[in-house]
N, C-alpha and C positions, 0 to 999 in steps of 0.2 A: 431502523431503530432510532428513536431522538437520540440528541447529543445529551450524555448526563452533563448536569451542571450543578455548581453546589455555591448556594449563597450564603457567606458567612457575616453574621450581621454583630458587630459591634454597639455593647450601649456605654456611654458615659455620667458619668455624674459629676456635675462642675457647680456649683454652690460656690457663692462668692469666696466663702472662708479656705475653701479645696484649691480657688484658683490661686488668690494671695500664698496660700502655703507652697504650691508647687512653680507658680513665677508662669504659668501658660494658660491659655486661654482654649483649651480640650484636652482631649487625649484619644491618642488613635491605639488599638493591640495591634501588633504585626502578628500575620502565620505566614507558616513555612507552606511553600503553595507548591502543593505534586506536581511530580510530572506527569505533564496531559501527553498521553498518547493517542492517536486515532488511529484506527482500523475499521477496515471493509472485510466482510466477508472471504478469505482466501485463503488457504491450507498453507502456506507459506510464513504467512503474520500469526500462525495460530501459538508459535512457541511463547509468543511477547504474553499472548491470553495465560498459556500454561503455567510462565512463572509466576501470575497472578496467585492463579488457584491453587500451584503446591507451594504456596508461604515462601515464597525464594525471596522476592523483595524483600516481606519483612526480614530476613535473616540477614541483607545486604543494609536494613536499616534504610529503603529505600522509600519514597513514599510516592507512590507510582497509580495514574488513576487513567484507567484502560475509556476510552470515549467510543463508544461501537456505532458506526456507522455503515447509510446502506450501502454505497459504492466508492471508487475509487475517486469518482469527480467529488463527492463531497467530502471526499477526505482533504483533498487539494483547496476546496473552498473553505474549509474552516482552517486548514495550516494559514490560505492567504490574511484572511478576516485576524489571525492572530487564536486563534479560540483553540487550538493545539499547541504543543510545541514540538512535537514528535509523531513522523508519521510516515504510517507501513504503504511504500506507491513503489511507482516506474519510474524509470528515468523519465516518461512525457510528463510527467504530473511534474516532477521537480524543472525539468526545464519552462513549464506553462506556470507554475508557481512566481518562478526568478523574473518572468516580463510579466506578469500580471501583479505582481504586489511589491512591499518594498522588502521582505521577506527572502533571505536565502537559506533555501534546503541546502545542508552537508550530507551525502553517505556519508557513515559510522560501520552499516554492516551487509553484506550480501544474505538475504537467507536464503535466495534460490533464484533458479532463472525457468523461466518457459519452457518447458520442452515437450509443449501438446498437449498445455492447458488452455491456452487461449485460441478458441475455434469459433469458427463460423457453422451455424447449422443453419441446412436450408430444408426448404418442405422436399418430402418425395416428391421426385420426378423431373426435379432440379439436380442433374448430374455430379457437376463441378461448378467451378468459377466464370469460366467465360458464359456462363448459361445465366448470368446475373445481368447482365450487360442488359440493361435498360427497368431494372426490376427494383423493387423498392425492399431497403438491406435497414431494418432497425440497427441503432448502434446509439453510444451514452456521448453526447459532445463531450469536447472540451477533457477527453479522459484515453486511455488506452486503443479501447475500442475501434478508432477514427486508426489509428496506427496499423492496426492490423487487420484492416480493412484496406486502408493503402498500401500496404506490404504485399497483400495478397492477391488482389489486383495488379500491380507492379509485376509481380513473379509472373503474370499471365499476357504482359504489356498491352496491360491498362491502364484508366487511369481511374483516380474516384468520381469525376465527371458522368463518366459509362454507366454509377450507378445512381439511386435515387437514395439520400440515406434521409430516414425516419427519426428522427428523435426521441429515444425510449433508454428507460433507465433501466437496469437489472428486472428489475421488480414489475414492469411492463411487458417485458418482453414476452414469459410463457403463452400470457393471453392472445395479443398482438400476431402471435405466430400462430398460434390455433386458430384465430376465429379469421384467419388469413390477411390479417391488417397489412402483413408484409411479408413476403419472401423469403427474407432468413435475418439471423440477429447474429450479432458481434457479442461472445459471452464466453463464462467460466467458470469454471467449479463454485461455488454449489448449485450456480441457477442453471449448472450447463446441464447436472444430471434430473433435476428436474422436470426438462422439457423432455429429454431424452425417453424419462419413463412416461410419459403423456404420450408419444409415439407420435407417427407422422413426419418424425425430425432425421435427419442426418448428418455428417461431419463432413465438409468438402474444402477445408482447411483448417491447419493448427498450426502453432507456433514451430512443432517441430522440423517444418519447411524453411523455418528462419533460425537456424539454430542460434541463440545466444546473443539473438537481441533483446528479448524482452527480460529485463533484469529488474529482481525486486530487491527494495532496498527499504536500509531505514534509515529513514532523514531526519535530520536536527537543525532547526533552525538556528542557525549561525552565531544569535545572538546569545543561545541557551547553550552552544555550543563554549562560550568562551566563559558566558558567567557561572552557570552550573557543568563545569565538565566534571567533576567528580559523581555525577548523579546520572549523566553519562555513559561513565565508565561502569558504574554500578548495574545501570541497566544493560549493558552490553553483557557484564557477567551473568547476569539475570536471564536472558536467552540463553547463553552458551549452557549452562547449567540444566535448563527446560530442553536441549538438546539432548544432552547426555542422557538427562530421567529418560528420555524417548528411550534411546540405546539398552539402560537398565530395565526398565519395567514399561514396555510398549502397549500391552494390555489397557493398564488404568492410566496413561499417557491421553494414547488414540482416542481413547471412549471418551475423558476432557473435553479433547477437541471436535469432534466428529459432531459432540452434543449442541457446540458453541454454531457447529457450520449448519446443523439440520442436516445432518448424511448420515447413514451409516459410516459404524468402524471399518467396517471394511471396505468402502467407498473411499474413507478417508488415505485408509493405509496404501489402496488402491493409487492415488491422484499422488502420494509421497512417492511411491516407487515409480512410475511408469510416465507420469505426466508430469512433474516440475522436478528439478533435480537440486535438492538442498547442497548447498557450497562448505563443505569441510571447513572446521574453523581450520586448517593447515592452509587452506587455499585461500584465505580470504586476505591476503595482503597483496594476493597479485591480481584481484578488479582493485582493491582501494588505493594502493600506491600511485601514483604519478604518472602517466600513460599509459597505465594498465587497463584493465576490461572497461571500466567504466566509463573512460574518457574515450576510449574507442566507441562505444556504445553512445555516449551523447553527441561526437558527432553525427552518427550514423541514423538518429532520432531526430536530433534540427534538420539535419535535409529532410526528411520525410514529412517531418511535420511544417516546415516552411513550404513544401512546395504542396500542401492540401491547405495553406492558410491557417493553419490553427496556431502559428504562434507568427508576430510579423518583429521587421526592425532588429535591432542589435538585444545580443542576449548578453548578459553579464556573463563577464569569461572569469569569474572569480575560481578556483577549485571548487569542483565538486565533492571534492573527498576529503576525507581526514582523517589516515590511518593511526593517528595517534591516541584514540581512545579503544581501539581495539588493541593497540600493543598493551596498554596502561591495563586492561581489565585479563589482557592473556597474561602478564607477570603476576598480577595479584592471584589470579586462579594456580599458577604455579609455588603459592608461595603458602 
């Protein structure tokens, strides 16, 4: 999907007698400029969509403007370019962000981790992993994909060398795999079920092999972090709240989101239960605290991704996290 964008155009009216009267030579109006969120496609980011559409922001007074995008890399490439300020990735995106731009992502919030959403599918007749080894494996640079493709080779002591990887976006891939361009693709939900009902396909890895590395999160750029933290905080209440409606009224929740992803509801509700495991707001202060999950998890992503070259040289070791706007928006909810 494009990035929405909204150009606001100012006109002035400056007549000599206008400028003498007010002593300046223009006039500019300031607005109040939303928070740009990005998202890709993925049951996990979908609560940020939901407190869209059940009015939660406006009730937060928030002014919050949802940017939909088609994958995870272009999520990370408009966070870099500056064109977001808030955005639903992986720990690879934030660490590929921090040495590619001058831009630092903060976690704010966990909303789930992996757990046998992100697979590899190959064609029939391709068993497992070691039957790749020399075979050509679509996957998105520069984004998740490249991760857990090295992961999963890894587990089988290989390396990414062993395979041939194709450059293909989400949106490439079903074709690519059908009309045999490649062997198998690096994907997930919604384009995983896709392929899946096109047939021909099979599952010969998922995350659930790597339990509890691939962690999503919502990142704030550092700088929106210090100047707008109350908008922040707001959105943070703004999911938790989009959580809870799940809990109360799951029906017109799921059917929201499901519509957002192109799945069915019970696809949806399906990949919530059994494939990515949403993080309790009770649990969320032990990935974002201070050697907690997170910072285990980025180290555990720089080796991976350093040793497939996707990110090189020294990474800014600034915190990754900042639990401080999740306690700020958990007292307000209790208040």
């Amino acid at each position: 999907m494009p990035i929405a964008r909204r150009i606001i155009l100012w006109s002035c009216t400056h007549g000599v007698a206008a400028l003498l009267a007010i002593g300046v030579s223009g006039c500019v109006a300031e607005a109040s400029a939303p928070l740009r969120v990005g998202l890709n496609p993925w049951p996990g980011y979908e609560f940020l969509y939901l407190a869209q559409e059940l009015g939660i922001y406006r009730e937060l007074d928030l002014d919050v403007r949802i940017i939909e995008l088609d994958t995870l890399g272009d999520v990370r490439r408009s966070f870099e370019r500056g064109q977001i300020d808030v955005m639903g990735c992986t720990i690879v995106e934030m660490l590929q962000a921090r040495q590619g731009s001058p831009h630092d992502p903060v976690a704010v919030f966990v909303p789930d981790y992996s757990d046998g959403g992100d697979v590899i599918l190959a064609r029939d007749g391709i068993q497992n992993i070691p039957e790749l080894v020399g075979r050509r494996v679509g996957a998105e640079l520069g984004s998740l994909n490249v991760f857990v493709l090295a992961r999963a080779l890894e587990t089988h002591g290989l390396k990414i060398t062993d395979v041939e990887i194709v450059p293909l976006t989400q949106l490439q891939m079903p074709d690519a795999i059908k009309t045999r361009q490649v062997d198998a693709v690096v994907t997930y939900p919604p384009f995983l079920f896709r392929m899946e009902e096109e047939g021909g396909v099979h599952r010969v890895f998922s995350t659930r092999e790597i339990p509890r590395e691939v962690l999503d999160v919502i990142a704030v750029d550092a700088s929106i972090l210090t100047s707008r933290s109350d908008e922040v905080v707001a959105l943070i209440r703004g999911l938790a709240r989009a959580i809870e409606a799940t809990r109360e009224r799951p029906e017109e929740c799921l059917e929201i989101m499901a519509r957002r992803e192109g799945i069915t509801k019970e696809q949806f509700a399906d990949v919530i239960k059994s494939e990515i495991h949403l993080v309790p707001l009770e649990d969320q202060m032990g990935f974002l605290r201070a050697g907690g999950e997170i910072d285990r998890a980025v180290r555990a992503v720089d080796r991976v991704l350093r040793s497939v070259d996707q990110i090189r040289g020294p990474t800014r070791v600034e915190k990754f996290t900042s639990p401080e706007p999740f306690e700020r928006a958990l007292r307000a909810e209790k208040n």
